[in-house]
C-alpha positions in Angstrom: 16.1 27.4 -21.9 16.7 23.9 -19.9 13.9 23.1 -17.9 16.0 21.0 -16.0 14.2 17.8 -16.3 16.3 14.1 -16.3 17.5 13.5 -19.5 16.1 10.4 -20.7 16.0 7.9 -24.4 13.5 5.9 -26.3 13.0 4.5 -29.2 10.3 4.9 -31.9 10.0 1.4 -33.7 7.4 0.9 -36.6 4.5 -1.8 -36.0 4.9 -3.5 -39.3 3.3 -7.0 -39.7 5.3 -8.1 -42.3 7.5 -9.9 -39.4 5.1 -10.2 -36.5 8.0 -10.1 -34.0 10.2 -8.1 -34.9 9.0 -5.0 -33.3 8.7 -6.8 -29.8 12.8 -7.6 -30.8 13.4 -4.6 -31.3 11.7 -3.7 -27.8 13.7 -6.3 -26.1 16.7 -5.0 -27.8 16.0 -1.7 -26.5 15.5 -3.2 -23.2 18.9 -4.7 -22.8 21.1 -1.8 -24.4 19.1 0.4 -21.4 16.9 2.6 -23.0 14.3 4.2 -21.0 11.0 4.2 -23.4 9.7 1.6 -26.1 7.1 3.9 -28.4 5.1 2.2 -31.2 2.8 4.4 -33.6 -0.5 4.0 -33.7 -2.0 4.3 -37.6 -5.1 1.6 -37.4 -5.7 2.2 -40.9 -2.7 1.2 -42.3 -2.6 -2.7 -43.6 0.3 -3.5 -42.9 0.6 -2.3 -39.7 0.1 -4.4 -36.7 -2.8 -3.0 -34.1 -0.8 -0.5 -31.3 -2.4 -1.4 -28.3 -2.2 -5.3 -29.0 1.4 -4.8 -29.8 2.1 -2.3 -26.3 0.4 -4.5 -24.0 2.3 -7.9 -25.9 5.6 -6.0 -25.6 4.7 -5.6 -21.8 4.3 -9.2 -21.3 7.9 -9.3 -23.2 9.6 -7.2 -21.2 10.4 -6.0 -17.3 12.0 -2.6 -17.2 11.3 -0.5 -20.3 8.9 1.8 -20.5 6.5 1.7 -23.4 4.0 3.7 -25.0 1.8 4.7 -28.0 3.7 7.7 -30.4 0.9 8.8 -30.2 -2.7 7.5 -30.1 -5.1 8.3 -32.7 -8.0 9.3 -30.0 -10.7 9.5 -32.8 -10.4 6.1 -33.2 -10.4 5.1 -29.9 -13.2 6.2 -27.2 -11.0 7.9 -24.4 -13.5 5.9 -21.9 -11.7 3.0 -22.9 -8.2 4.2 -23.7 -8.7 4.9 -19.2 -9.5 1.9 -18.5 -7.4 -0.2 -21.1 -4.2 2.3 -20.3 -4.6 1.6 -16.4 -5.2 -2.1 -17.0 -1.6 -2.2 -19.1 0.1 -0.3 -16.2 -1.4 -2.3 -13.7 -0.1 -5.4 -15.2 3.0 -4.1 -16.8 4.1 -2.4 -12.7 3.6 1.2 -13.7 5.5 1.0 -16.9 2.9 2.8 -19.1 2.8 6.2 -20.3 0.1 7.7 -22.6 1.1 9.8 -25.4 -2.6 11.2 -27.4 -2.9 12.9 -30.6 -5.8 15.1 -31.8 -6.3 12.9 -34.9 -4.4 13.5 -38.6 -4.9 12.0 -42.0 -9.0 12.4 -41.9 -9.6 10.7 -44.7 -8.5 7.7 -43.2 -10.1 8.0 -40.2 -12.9 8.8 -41.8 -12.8 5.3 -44.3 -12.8 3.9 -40.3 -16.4 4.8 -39.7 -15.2 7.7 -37.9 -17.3 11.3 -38.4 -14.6 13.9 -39.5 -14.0 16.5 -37.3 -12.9 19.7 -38.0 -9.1 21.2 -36.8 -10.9 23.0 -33.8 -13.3 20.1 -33.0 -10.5 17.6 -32.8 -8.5 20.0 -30.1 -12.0 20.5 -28.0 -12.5 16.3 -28.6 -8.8 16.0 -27.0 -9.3 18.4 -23.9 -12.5 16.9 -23.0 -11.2 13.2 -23.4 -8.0 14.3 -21.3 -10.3 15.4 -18.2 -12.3 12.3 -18.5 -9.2 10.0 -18.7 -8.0 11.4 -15.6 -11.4 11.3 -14.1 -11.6 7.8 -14.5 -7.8 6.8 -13.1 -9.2 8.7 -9.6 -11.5 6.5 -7.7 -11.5 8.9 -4.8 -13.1 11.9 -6.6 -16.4 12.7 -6.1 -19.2 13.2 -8.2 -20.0 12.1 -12.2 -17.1 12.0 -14.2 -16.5 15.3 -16.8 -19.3 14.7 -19.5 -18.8 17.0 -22.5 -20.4 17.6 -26.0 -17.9 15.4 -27.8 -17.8 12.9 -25.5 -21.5 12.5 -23.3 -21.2 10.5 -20.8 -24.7 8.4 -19.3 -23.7 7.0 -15.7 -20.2 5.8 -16.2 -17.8 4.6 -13.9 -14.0 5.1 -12.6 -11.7 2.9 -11.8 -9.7 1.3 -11.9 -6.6 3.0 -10.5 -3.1 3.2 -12.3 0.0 1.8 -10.7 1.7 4.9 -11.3 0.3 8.3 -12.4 0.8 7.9 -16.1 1.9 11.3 -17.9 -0.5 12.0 -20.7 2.0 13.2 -23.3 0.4 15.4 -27.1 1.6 15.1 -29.8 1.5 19.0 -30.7 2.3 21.6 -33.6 -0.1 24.2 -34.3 -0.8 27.1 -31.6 -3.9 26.1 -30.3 -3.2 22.5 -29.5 0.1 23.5 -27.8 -1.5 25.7 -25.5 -4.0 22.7 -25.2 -0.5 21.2 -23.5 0.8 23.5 -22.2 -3.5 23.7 -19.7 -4.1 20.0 -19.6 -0.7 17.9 -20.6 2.3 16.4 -18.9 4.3 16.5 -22.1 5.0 18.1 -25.3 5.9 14.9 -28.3 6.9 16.6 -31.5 9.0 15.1 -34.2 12.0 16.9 -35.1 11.5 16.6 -39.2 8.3 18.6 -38.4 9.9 21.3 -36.1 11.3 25.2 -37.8 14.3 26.1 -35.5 13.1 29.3 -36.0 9.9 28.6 -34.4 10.6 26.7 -31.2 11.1 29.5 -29.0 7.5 30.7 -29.5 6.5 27.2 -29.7 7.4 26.4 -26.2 6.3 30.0 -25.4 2.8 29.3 -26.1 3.3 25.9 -23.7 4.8 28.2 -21.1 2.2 31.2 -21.2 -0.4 28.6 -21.1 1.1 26.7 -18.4 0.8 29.9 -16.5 -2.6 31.0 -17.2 -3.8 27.8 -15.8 -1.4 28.0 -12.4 1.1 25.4 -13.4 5.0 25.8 -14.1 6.0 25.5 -17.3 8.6 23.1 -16.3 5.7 21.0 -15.3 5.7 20.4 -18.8 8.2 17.6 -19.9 9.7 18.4 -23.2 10.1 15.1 -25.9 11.2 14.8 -29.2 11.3 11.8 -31.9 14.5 12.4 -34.0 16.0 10.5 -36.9 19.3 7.5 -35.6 21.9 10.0 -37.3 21.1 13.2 -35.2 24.6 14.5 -34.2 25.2 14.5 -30.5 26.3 18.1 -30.1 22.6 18.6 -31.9 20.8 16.6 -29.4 22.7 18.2 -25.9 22.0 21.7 -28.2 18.3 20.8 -28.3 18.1 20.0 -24.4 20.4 22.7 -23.1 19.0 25.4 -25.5 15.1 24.4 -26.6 14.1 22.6 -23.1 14.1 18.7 -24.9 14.5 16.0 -22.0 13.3 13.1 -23.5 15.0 11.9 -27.1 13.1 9.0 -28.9 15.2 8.0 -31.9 13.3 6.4 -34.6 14.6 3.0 -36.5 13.5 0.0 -37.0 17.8 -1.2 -37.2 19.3 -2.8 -34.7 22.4 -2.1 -35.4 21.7 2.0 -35.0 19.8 1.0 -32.1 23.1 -0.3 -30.7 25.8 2.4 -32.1 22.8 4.9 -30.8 22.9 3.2 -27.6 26.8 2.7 -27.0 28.0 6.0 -28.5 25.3 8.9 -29.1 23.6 8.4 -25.2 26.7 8.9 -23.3 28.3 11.6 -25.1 24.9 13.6 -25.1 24.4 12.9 -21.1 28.3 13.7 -20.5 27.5 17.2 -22.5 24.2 18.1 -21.0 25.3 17.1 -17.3 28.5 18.9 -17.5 26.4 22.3 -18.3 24.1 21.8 -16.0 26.5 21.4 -13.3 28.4 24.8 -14.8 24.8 26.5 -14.8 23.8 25.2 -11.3 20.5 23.9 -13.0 18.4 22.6 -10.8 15.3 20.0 -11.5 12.0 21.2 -11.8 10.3 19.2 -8.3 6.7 18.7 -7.5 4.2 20.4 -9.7 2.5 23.4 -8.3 -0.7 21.0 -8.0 1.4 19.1 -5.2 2.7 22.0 -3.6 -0.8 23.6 -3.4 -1.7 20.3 -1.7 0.4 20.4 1.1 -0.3 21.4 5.0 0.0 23.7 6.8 3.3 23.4 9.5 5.2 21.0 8.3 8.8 22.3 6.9 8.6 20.1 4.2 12.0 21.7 2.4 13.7 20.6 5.6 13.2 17.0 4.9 16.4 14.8 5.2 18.6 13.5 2.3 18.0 10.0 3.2 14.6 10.4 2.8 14.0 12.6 -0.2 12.2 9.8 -3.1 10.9 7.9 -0.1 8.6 10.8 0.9 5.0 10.9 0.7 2.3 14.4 0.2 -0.8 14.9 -0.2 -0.5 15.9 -3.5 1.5 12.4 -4.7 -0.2 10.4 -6.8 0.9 7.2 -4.5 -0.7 9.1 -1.5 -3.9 7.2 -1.9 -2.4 4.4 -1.1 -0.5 5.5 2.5 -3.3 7.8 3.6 -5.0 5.4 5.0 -5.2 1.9 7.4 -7.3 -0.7 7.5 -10.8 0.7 9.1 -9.6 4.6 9.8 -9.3 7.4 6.8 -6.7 9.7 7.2 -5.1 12.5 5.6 -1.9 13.0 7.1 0.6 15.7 5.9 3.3 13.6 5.1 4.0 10.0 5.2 7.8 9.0 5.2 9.0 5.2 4.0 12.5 4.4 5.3 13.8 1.5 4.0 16.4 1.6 6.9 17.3 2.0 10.0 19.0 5.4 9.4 16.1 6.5 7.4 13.8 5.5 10.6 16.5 7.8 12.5 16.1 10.7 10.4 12.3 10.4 10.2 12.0 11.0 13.9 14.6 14.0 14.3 12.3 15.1 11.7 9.0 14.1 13.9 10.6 15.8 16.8 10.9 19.3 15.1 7.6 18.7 14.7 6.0 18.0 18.2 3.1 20.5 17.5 2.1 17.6 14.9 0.5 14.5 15.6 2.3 11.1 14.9 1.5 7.3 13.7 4.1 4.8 13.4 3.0 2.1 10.7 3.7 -1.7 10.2 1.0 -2.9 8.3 -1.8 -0.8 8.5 -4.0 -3.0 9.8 -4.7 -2.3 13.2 -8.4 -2.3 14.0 -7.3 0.9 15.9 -6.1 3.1 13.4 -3.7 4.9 15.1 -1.0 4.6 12.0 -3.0 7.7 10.4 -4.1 11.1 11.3 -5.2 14.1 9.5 -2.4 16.7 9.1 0.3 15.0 10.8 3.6 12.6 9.9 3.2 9.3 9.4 6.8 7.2 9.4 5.7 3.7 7.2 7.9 1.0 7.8 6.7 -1.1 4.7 10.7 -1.0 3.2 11.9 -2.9 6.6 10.7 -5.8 5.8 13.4 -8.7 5.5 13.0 -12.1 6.8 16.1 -13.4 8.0 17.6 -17.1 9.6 20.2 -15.9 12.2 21.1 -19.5 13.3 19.3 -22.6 11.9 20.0 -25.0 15.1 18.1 -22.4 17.3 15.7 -21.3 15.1 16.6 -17.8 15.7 15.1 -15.3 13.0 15.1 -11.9 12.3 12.4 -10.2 10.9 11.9 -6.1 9.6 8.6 -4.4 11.0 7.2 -3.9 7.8 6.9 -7.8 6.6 3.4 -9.2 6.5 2.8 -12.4 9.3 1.9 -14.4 5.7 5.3 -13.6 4.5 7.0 -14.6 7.4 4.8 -17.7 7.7 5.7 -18.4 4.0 9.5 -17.8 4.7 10.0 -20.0 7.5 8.1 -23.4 6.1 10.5 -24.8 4.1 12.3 -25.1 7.6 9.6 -26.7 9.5 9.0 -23.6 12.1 6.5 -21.0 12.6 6.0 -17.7 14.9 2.4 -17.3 16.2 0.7 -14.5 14.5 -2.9 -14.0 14.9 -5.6 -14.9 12.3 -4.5 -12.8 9.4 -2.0 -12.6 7.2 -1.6 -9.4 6.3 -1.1 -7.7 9.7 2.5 -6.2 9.3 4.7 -7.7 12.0 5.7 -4.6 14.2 2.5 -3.5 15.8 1.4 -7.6 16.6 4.4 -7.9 17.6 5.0 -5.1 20.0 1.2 -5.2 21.5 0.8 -8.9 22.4 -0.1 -11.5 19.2 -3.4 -13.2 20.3 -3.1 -16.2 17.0 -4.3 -19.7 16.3 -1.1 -21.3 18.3 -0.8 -19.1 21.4 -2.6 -21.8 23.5 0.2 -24.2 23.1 3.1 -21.8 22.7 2.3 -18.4 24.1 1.9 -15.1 22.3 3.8 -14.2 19.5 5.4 -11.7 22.3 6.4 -14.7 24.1 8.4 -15.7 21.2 10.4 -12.9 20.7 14.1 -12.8 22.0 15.6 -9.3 20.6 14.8 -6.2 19.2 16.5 -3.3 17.9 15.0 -0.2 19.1 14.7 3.7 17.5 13.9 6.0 21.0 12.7 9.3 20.8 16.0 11.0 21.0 17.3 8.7 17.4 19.2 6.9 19.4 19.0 3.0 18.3 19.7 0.6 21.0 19.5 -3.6 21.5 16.6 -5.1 24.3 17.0 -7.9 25.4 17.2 -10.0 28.7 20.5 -9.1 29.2 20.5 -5.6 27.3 18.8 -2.9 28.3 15.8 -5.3 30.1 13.4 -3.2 31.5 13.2 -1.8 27.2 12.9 -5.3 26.5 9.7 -5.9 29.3 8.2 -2.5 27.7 8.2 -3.4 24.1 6.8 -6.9 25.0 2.9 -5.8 25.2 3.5 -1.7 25.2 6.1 -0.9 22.7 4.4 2.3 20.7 5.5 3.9 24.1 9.2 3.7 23.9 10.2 3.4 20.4 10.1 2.1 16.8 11.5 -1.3 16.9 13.2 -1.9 13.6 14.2 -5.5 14.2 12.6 -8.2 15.7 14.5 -11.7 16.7 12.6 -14.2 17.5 12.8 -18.1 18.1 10.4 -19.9 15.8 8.8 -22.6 17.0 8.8 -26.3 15.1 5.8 -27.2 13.4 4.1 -30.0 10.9 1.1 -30.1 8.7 -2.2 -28.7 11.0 -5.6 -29.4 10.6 -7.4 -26.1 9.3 -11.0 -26.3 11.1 -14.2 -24.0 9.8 -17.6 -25.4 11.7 -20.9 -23.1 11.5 -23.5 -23.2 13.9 -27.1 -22.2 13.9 -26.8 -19.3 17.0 -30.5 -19.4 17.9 -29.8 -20.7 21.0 -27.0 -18.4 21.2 -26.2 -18.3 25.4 -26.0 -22.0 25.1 -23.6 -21.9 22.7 -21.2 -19.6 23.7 -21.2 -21.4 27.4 -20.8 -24.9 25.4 -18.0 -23.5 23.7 -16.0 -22.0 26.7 -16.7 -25.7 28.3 -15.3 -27.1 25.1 -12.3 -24.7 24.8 -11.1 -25.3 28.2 -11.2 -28.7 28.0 -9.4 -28.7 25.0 -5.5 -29.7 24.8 -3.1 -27.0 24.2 -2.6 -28.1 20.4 -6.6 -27.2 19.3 -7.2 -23.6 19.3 -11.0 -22.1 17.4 -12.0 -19.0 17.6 -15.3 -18.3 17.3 -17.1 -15.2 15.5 -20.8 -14.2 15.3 -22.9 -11.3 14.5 -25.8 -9.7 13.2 -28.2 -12.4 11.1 -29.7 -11.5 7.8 -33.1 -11.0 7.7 -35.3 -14.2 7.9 -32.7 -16.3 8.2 -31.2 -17.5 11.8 -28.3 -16.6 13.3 -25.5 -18.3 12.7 -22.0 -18.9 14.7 -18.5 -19.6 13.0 -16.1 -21.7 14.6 -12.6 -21.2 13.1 -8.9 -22.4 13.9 -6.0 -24.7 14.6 -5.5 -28.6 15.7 -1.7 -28.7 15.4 -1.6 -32.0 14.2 -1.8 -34.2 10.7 -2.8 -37.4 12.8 -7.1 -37.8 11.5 -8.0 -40.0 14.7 -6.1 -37.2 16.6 -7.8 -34.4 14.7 -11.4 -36.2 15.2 -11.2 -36.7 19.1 -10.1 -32.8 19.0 -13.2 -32.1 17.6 -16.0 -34.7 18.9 -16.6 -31.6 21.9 -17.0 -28.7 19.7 -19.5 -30.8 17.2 -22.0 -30.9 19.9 -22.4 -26.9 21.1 -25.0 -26.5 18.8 -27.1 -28.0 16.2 -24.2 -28.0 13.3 -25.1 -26.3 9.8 -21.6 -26.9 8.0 -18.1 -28.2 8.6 -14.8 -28.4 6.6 -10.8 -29.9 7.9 -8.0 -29.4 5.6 -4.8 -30.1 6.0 -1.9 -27.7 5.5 1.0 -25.7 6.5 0.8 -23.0 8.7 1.4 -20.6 5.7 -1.5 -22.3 4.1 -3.8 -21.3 7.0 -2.3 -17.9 7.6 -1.6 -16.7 3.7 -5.1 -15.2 3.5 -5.0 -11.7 2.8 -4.2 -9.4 -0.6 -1.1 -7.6 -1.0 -3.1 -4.4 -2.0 -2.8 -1.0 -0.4 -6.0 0.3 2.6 -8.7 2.8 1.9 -10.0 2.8 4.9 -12.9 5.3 5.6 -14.4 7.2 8.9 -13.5 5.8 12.4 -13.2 2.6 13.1 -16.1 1.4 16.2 -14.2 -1.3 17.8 -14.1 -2.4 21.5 -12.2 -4.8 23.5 -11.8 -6.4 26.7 -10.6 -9.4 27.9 -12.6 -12.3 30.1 -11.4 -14.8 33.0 -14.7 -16.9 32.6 -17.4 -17.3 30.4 -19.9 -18.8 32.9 -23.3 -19.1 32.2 -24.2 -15.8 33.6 -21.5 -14.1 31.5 -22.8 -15.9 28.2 -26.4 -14.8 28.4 -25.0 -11.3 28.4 -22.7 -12.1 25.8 -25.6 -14.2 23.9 -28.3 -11.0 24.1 -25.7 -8.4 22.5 -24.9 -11.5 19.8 -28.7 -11.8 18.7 -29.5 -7.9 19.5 -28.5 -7.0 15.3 -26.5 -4.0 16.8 -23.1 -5.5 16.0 -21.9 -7.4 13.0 -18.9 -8.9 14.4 -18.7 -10.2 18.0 -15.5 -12.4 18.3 -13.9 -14.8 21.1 -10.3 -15.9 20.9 -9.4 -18.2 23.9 -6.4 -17.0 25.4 -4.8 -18.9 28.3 -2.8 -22.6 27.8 0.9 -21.4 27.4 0.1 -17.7 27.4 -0.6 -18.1 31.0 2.6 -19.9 31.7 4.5 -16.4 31.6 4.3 -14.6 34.8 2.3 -11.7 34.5 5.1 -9.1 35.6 7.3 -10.6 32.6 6.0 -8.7 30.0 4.0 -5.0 29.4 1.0 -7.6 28.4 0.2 -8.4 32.1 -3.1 -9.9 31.6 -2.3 -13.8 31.8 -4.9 -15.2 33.6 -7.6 -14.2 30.7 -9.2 -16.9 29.1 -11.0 -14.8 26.6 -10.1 -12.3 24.3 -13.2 -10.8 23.5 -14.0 -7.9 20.7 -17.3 -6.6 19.0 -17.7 -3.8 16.6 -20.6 -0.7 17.0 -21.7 2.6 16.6 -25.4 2.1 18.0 -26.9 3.2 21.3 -28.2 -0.2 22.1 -24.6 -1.4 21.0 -23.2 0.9 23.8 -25.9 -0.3 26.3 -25.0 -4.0 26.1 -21.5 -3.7 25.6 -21.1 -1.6 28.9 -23.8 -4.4 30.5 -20.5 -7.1 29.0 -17.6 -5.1 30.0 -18.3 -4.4 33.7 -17.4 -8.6 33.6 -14.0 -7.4 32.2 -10.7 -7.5 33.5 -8.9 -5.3 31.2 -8.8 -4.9 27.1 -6.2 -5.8 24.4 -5.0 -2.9 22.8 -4.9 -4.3 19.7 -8.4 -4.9 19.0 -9.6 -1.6 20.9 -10.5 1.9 18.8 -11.1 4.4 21.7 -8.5 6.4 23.2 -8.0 8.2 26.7 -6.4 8.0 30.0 -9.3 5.1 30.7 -8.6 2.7 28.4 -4.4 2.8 29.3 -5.4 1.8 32.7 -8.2 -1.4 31.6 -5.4 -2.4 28.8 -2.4 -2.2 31.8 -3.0 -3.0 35.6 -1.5 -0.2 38.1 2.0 -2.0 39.0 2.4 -2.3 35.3 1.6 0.8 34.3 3.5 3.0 37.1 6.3 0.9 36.3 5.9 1.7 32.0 5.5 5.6 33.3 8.9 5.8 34.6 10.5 4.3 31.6 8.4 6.7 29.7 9.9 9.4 31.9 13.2 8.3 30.8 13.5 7.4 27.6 10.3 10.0 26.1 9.6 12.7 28.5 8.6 15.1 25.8 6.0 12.6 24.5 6.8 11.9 21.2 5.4 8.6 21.1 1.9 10.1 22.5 -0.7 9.1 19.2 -0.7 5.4 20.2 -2.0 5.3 23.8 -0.1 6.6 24.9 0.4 5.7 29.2 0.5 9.5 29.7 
């Protein structure tokens, strides 16, 4: 039997302590003659043995590619709550190079000399089982409930978490009946040793993994099959054992480098040569996704029709790295498959795909950050552009840059200072570039050079049909218009050009305010912000207070300049607004200001409750409404970012983004009846939202976010380059 699995080599090297280093050598070795797994075994007991899991996660540190793991690890000796988290920490750090190989427990004396009670054969297997659910219970922050407690291992309130880089395969070291079948339930992978193994008995061993495997719903080529053998085992031996007893995964065991290298150079490729010419002969094919992933997946989506280009960039429901694309920012979702191109021909394929699949809904993803969730759904394709993400200087002298989708503004901000330029790019820097930059880009320098829209010269474009064409003022313009404030109408843009924009050192400004007086404030503010030069943009953010303490307003933004008395006579205006409670200038880069955000993945949860709308004044009037929603406690974020200064340079019919004359960008998050009551009081002072920062949906808020001339003009280019919709899960303009 061949279960068809990759065929793959290790190495089992002995911990001694005699020389210290020598086993991470040996590792390194390894390493460079491009062996797939580093395995250490783990016999605490033994004196001269270094201790397994200091020498694993020292290796680690050692190393960049190899795998590495214990062969195997005496779980007696080690509470399994803490193999979970200590196993997960090591493949965390390591970048998901950690596999878990366990065994029952042997040599009970020593164990017992350890302090350990002696269990019986059939208490050990039970011990194992129970210690493999709770492992796995602990790697899955997103179950529910308390973790599996059972009468070896009682648990009293503990906790999961944290989560793996990569789900690790739990691998047992197995001989006797019952703990195979104990693999062949619970494990990943079956770790013998061949000096141990009776030719004559491995077709009923493996049959007791297989009719276990299927007594508890899995495949039995779920079950990878791994064997440590001696440095001399012949070649035609080892491709016997794969193509005839199901062995994928050969660890040789020496502690020589020298039959580490003959082993590497001559025994690997002659075994791989024999086992991939058979295969080919016997049309074997690889065993896929378990039938846990399968079960997982949903209903209408022809997920065996997915294209080459994108099989091993394809994400279910029943991935372990699903957890991590499911999501965005502020919105769970449970979408039905996520797809991550890492080109443009993947993008292609991903929405000929997405158009066999009208009947589904779908989100186009940067970053995954948008306040309005629409990058997930429930059920549906999502196509991530996370692998488009290059940063790129087209021509030095005029600053032109191209930039993929999927980058993060921090990244970009990062990439362009050792030149001296930046791109405007909101207040965060982990917004992915594509949906900031097809929407608008309301950031800390648009009032001195315009939106981050306004910046942009190019863009390469995916339309519904596949077809990928340039916009641009002089190709295909009224594209180019579109995707400038209404892009996730037309298209995917895969490429972005724009022309960064020459910058120093800034002045990074946090003031805090006590808010009591909150009308006053806000009015004092909008007298100070339109006073202001071009160069000094703050926003400002407030919300609900704590209890018995007063409200408080934070004052947060840009002086583009490293000159102090400059920086101070910015200021002197917005000191004054309101009796001051804290203050803090710092000078940096751009990056400096905008690198603020974690590289880690969303887990967002429920709907996200944010509204949005955009103001030409912020007259006295228009403050005390603003000021009574502030101090009503029904929202805990109410922000202002000024608007106007060189973003209402650019005619208003330039771009999709027609609202120019707005001074105010204004957005407030909540769920509350008295939230609704004053926001609606707010919003009849509107005129129109910002997409970007707005969480309901309907044929309503298209028309607030685009004026009628703009919008009849975006439903004929609609007409024309999407008439069957496709692009209809981002509001869509029909």
């Amino acid at each position: 039997m061949d279960y068809g699995h990759a065929v793959e080599f290790g190495v089992f090297i002995t911990p001694t302590n005699a020389q210290p280093q020598a086993p991470v050598a040996l590792a390194q070795l390894s390493e460079q003659l491009g062996f797939d797994l580093v395995t250490f075994q783990d016999h605490p007991y033994q004196p001269r043995f270094l201790d397994t899991w200091t020498l694993l996660s020292y290796t680690a540190a050692a190393t960049s590619t190899i795998r590495l793991a214990p062969n195997v690890l005496n779980l007696p000796l080690r509470p399994p709550a803490v193999v979970a988290r200590a196993a997960a920490s090591l493949d965390l750090l390591s970048g998901g190079r950690f596999e878990l190989g366990l065994g029952a427990g042997a040599f009970w004396d020593a164990i017992e000399a350890m302090g350990v009670p002696r269990l019986t054969p059939g208490q050990a297997v039970e011990a194992l089982e129970e210690a493999i659910d709770l492992i796995r219970g602990i790697w899955n922050p997103d179950q529910r409930g308390p973790l599996p407690s059972g009468e070896r291992y009682p648990l009293g309130g503990a906790k999961r978490g944290p989560s793996p880089a990569h789900e690790i395969p739990i691998w047992i070291g197995a001989l006797k009946p019952r703990m195979l079948r104990l693999t062949g339930r619970k494990a990943d992978g079956w770790l013998p040793s061949l000096g141990y193994l009776q030719p004559a008995e491995l077709g009923a061993q493996h049959e007791r993994i297989d009719d276990a495997a299927r007594g508890a719903g899995r495949n039995p080529a779920e079950v990878r099959r791994l064997l440590n053998v001696p440095s001399g085992t012949d070649s035609g031996q080892l491709a016997d054992l794969a193509l005839t007893h199901g062995f994928s995964t050969f660890i040789v065991a020496t502690d020589d480098p020298n039959a580490l290298t003959h082993f590497a150079q001559e025994t690997i490729p002659t075994v791989r040569g024999l086992i991939e010419a058979e295969r080919v002969r016997r049309g074997t094919v690889a065993p896929g996704r378990s039938t846990r992933a399968l079960a997982a997946r949903r209903e209408g989506i022809s997920y065996d029709e997915v294209p080459a280009s994108l099989r091993g960039k394809t994400i279910e429901p029943g991935d372990f790295a699903y957890r991590a694309v499911r999501s965005t920012y502020l919105r769970g979702g449970a979408p039905g498959i996520v797809f991550r191109p890492d080109d443009t021909a993947g993008v292609q394929d991903a929405v000929a795909f997405a158009r066999a699949h009208r009947h589904l809904p779908l989100g186009i993803r940067s970053g995954g950050h948008g306040v309005s969730g629409r990058s997930t759904n429930d059920g549906g394709i999502v196509i991530d552009l996370a692998g488009l993400r290059e940063i790129e200087v087209l021509d030095e002298a005029r600053r032109l840059v191209r930039v993929g989708p999927g980058a993060r503004w921090q990244d970009v901000a990062r990439a362009l200072e050792p030149h001296g330029w930046a791109i405007t790019s909101g207040d965060y820097g982990g917004v992915g570039v594509g949906g900031l930059a097809t929407a608008g880009g309301i950031g800390f320098l648009g009032r001195e050079h315009g939106l981050t829209i306004d910046q942009l010269v190019a863009a390469e474009v995916v339309l519904a049909d596949g077809a990928l064409v340039r916009a641009s003022a002089d190709q295909n313009p009224e594209l180019f218009w579109a995707v400038r404030g209404a892009g996730a109408n037309v298209g995917i843009v895969v490429s972005f050009e724009f022309r960064a924009t020459p910058i120093g050192k800034v002045a990074w400004v946090q003031l805090v305010f006590d808010a009591s007086d909150a009308a006053s404030l806000l009015h004092r503010y909008a007298h100070a912000t339109e006073d202001a030069p071009r160069d000094t943009t703050l926003f400002l953010i407030a919300g609900a207070a704590r209890p018995a303490t007063a409200p408080v307003a934070r004052l947060y933004g840009v002086i583009d300049s490293e000159d102090t008395s400059v920086i101070i006579e910015r200021l002197q205006p917005f000191l004054t607004i309101a009796p001051l409670l804290d203050q803090s200038v710092q000078l940096g880069s751009y990056a400096d200001v905008i690198t603020n955000a974690p590289d880690t993945s969303h887990d967002g949860r429920g709907e996200p409750g944010f509204r949005s709308g955009l103001l030409d004044e912020l007259g006295p009037e228009t403050a005390a409404v603003a000021a009574e929603l502030v101090l009503s406690g029904s929202t805990p974020w109410f922000q202002l970012r000024p608007v106007g200064g060189a973003i209402a340079d650019v005619p208003e019919q330039a771009t999709a983004y027609a609202h120019r004359r707005a001074r105010y960008s204004v957005t407030a998050v909540g769920r509350s009846a008295s939230f609704d009551e004053l926001w609606t009081r707010l919003e009849e002072r509107f005129d129109g939202l910002y997409l970007s920062f707005e969480s309901r949906t309907g044929p309503d808020i298209v028309a607030r976010a685009f004026p009628p001339a703009t919008l009849e003009r975006l439903l004929t280019l609609k007409e024309q380059l999407d008439p069957e919709g496709l692009f209809r899960d981002n509001f869509p303009v029909r």
